[in-house]
C-alpha positions as CSV (number, residue, x, y, z in Angstrom):
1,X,85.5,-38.1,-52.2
2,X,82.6,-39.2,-50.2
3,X,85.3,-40.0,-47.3
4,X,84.8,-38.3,-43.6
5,X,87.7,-35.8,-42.6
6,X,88.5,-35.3,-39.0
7,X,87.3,-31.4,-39.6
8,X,83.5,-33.1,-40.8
9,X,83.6,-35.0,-37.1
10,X,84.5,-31.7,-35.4
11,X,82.2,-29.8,-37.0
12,X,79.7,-32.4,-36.0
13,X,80.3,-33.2,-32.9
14,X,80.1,-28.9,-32.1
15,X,77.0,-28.7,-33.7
16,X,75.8,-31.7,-31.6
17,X,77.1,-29.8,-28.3
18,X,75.4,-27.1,-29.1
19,X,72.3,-28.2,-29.8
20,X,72.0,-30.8,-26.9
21,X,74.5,-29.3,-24.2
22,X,77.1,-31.0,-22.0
23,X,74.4,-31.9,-19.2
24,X,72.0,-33.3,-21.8
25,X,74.3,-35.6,-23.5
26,X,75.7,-37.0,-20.1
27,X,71.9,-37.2,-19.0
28,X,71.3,-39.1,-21.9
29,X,74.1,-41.6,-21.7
30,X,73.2,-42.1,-18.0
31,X,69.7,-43.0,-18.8
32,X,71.3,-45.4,-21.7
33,X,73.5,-47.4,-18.5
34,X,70.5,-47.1,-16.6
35,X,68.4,-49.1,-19.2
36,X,71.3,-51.7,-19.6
37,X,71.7,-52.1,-16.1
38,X,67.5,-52.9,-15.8
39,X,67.7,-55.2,-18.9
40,X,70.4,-57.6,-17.5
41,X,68.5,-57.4,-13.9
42,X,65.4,-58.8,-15.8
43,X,67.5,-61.5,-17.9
44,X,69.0,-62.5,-14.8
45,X,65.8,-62.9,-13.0
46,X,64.2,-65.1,-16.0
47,X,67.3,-67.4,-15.9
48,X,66.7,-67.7,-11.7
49,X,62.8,-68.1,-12.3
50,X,63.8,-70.8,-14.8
51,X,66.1,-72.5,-12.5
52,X,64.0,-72.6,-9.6
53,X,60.7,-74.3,-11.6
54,X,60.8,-77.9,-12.0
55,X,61.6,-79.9,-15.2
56,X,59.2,-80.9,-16.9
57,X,58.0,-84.4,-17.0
58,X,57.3,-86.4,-20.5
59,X,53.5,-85.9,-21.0
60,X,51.6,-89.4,-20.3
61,X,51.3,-91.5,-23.3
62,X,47.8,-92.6,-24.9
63,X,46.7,-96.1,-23.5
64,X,47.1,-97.6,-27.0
65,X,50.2,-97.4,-27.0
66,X,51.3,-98.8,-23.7
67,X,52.3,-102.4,-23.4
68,X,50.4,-104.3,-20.6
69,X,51.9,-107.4,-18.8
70,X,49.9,-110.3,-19.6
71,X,49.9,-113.5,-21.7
72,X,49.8,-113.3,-25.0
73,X,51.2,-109.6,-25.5
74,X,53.5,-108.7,-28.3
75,X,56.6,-106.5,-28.0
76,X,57.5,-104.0,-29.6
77,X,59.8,-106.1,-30.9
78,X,57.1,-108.8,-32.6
79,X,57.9,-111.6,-29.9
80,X,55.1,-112.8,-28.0
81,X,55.7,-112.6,-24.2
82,X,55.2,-115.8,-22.0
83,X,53.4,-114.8,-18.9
């Protein structure tokens, strides 16, 4: 019960035909290859577009917390630097 025969899928797929026709259905399947084909043209360009940019550098750190070379200066560390 509930269960789909193979006479249910026949009877569908004639109705199907004979609403949409032989020409549509192939029409429509080409369009569908057509769309696949132009989605993986597009992914294919993003990946090249990706490639061909350059990596991007570590964004500059504030002054305060770069060490300067000088007397006095603690490292990170806690140890004061001769200089």
């Amino acid at each position: 019960m509930g269960g789909a025969s193979i006479w249910h899928w026949i009877v569908v797929g004639v109705i199907v035909l004979l609403l949409f026709g032989r020409g549509k259905i192939s029409d429509m399947m080409g369009d569908v290859a057509k769309g696949i084909k132009a989605f993986k043209k597009g992914m294919s360009e993003d990946d090249e577009k990706a490639a061909q940019q350059p990596a991007v550098s570590e964004p500059p750190r504030p002054l305060g917390h770069q060490a300067s070379a000088g007397a006095g200066v603690e490292s990170p560390a806690g140890e004061r630097k001769a200089g």
